[in-house]
C-alpha positions as CSV (number, residue, x, y, z in Angstrom):
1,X,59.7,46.1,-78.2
2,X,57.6,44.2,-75.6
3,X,55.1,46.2,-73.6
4,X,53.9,46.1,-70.8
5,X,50.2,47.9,-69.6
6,X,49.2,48.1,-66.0
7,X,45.8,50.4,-66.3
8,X,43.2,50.6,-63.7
9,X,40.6,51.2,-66.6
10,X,39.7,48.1,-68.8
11,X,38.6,50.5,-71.6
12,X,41.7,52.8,-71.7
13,X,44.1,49.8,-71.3
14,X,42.2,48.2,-74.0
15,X,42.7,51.9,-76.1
16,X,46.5,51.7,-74.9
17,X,46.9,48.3,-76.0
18,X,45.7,48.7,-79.7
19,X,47.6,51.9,-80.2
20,X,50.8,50.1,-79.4
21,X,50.1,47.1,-81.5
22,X,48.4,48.2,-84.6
23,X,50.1,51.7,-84.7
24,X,53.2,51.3,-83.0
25,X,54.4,47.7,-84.1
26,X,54.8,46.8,-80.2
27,X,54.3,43.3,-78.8
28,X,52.2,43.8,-75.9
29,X,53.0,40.8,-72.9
30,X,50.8,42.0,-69.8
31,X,47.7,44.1,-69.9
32,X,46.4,44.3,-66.3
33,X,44.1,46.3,-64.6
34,X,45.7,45.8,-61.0
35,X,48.8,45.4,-59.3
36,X,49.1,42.3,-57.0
37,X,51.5,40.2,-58.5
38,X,52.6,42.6,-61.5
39,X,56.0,42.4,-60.4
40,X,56.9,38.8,-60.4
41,X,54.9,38.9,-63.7
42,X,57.0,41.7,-64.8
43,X,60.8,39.4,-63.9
44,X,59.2,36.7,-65.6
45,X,58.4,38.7,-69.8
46,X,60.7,41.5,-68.9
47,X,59.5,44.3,-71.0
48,X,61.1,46.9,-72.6
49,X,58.6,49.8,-71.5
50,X,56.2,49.9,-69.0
51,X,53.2,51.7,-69.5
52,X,51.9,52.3,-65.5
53,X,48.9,53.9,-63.5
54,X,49.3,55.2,-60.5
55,X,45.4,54.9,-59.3
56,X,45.3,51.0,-59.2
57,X,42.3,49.4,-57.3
58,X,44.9,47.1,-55.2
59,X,47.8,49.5,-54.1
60,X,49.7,52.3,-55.5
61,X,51.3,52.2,-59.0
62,X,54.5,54.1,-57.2
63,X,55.4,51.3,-55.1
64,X,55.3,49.4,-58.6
65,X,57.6,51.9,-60.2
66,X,60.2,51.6,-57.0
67,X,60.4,48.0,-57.3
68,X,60.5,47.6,-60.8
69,X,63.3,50.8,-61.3
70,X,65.3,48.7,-58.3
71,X,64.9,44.5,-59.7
72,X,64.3,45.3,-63.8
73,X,66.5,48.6,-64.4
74,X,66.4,48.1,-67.8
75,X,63.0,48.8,-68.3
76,X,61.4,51.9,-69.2
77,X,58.8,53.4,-67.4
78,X,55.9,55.6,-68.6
79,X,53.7,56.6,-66.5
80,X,50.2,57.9,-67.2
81,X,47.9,59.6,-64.7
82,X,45.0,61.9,-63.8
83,X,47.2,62.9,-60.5
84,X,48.3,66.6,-60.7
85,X,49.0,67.5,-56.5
86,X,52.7,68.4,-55.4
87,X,53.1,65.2,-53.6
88,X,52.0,62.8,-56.1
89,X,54.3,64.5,-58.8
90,X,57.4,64.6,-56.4
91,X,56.9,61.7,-55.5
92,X,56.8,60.5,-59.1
93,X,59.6,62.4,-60.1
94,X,61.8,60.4,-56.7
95,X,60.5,57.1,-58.1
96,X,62.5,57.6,-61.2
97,X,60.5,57.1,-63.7
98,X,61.1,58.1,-67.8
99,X,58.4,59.6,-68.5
100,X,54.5,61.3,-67.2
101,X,51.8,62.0,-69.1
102,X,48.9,63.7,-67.7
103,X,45.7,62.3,-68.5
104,X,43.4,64.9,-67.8
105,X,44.5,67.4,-70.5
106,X,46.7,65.4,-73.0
107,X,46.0,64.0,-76.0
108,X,46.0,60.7,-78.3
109,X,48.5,63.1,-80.2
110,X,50.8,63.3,-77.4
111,X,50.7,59.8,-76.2
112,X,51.5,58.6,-79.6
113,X,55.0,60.8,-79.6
114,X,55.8,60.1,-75.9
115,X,56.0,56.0,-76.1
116,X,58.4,55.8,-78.5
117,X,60.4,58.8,-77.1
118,X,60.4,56.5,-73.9
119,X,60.9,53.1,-75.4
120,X,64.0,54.5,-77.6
121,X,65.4,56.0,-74.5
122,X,64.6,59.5,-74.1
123,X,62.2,61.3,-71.6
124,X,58.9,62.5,-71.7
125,X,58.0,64.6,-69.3
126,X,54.0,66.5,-68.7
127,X,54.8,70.4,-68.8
128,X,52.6,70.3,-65.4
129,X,55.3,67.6,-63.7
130,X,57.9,69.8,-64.7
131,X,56.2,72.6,-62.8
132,X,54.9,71.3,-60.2
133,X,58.3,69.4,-59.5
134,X,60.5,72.3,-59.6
135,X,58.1,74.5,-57.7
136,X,58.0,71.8,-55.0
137,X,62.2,71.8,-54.6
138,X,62.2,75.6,-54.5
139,X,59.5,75.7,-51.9
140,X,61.5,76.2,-48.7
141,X,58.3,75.0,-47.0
142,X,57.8,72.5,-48.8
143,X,56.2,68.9,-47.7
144,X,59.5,66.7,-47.7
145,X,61.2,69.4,-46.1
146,X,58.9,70.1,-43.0
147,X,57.8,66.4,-42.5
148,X,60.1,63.2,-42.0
149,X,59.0,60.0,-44.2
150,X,57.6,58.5,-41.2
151,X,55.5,61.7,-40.5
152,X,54.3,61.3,-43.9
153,X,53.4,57.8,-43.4
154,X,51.2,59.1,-40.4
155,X,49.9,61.8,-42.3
156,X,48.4,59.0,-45.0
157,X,47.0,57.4,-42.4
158,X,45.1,60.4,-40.9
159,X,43.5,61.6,-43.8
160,X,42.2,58.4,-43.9
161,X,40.1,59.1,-41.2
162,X,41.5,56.3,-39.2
163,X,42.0,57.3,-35.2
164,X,45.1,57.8,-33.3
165,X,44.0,53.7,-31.9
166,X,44.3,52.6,-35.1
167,X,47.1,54.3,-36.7
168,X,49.3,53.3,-33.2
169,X,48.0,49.4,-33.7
170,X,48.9,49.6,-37.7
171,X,52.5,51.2,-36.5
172,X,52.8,49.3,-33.5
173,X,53.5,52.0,-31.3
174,X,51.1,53.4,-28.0
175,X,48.3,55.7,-28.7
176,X,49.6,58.4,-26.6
177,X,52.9,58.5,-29.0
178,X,50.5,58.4,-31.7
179,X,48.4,61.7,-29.8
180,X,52.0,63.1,-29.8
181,X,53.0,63.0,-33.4
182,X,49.5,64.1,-34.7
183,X,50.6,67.6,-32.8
184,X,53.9,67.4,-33.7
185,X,53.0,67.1,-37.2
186,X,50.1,69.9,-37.1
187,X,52.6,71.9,-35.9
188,X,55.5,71.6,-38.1
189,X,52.3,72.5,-41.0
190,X,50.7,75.0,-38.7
191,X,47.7,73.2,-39.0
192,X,45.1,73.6,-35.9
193,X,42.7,71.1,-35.8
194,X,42.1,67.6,-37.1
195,X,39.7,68.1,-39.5
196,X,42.2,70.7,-41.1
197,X,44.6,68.3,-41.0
198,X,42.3,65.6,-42.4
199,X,41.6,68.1,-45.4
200,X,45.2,69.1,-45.7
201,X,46.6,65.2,-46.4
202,X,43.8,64.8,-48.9
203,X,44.0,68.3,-50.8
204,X,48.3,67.7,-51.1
205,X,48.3,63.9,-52.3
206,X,49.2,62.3,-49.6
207,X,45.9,60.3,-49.1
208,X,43.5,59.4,-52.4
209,X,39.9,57.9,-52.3
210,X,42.0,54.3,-53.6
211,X,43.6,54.1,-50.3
212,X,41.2,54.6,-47.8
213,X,39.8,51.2,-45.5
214,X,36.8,49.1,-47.3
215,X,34.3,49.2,-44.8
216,X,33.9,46.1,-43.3
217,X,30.2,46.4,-41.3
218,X,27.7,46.3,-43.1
219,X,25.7,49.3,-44.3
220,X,22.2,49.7,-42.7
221,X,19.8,49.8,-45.3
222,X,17.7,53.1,-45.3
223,X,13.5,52.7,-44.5
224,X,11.1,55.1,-45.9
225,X,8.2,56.0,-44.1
226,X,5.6,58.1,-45.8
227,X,5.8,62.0,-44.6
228,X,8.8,61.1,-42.3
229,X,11.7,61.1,-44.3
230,X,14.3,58.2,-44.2
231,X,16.0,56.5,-41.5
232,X,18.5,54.1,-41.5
233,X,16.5,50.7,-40.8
């Protein structure tokens, strides 16, 4: 079995890598730690099993898992993660992967019987994706339901913190449309002001700390002055 390991964390891909050669018997053929050109990598050794973060420092992991399920369908695809929010999961579960394990409250022993469940063809689900997954398709309010994909695209953006300016430049459409949908989409939520909104795209998933903009102004560096407190210089 050739394996594949895209891992944000150096030290747990390292972990990762070891269990599936020395324990496992696997022949691991990428270990990376982000996920610009992973793809083309991925045509190029075709793996068997994919082992895949979704947190990478680059892009997201799901966009990964899409391409790879659409151009390499015969490899499996585990996917390991810290990310418990409805929208993540869902969205997980849409991408159509084989397998989650949740990072935050699994265990080596689990991991050990979940890659070769996936790699010989059978799921292995998280009992958390399971319940957050059917919870969300029950939910008659839930996210996918109220909001279009391009609404969601919008929402991403907003908790973000980026302005309606910048979100109508990124989609190339005018500001005032952009004013427009930010109301439209507060109230199909019944959301009531932009900070809720803000909080509401971060809380459910759709926005995580890996996505927001690098700042690209410098920082002002912070001067002390005795008895005064700090101020930025």
């Amino acid at each position: 079995m050739n394996v594949a390991i895209v891992e944000d964390h150096a030290l747990f891909a390292d972990f990762v890598r070891l269990l599936c050669e020395r324990e496992l018997g696997y022949h691991v053929v990428l270990n990376v730690t982000h996920g610009t050109g992973v793809v083309e990598r991925l045509k190029q050794e075709r793996p068997g099993l994919l082992i895949l973060d979704l947190s990478l420092p680059d892009m997201d992991g799901l966009d990964i898992a899409r391409q790879v399920r659409t151009e390499l369908p015969e490899t499996r695809i585990l996917v390991l993660s810290s990310l418990r929010d409805p929208v993540s999961l869902y969205r997980v579960h849409e991408a159509g992967v084989h397998g989650f394990v949740d990072k935050r409250h699994q265990n080596l022993a689990v991991l050990r019987e979940a890659l070769p469940l996936v790699a010989g063809g059978s799921p292995y689900f998280a009992p958390v994706f399971d319940q957050t997954t059917q919870t969300v398709q029950q939910d008659p309010q839930a996210y996918y339901r109220l909001l279009s994909a391009y609404d969601q695209v919008v929402l991403s953006m907003m908790g973000e913190a980026r302005s309606d300016a910048e979100i109508a430049a990124a989609l190339g459409v005018s500001e005032s449309t952009m004013q427009s949908r930010r109301r439209d989409i507060m109230r199909k939520l019944n959301v009531h002001s932009t900070p809720k909104l803000m909080r509401f795209a971060i809380e459910h998933g759709f926005t995580r700390p890996e996505h927001f903009p690098s700042r690209t102004e410098p920082v002002p560096p912070l001067r002390v002055t005795p008895g005064k407190g700090t101020s930025p210089a």
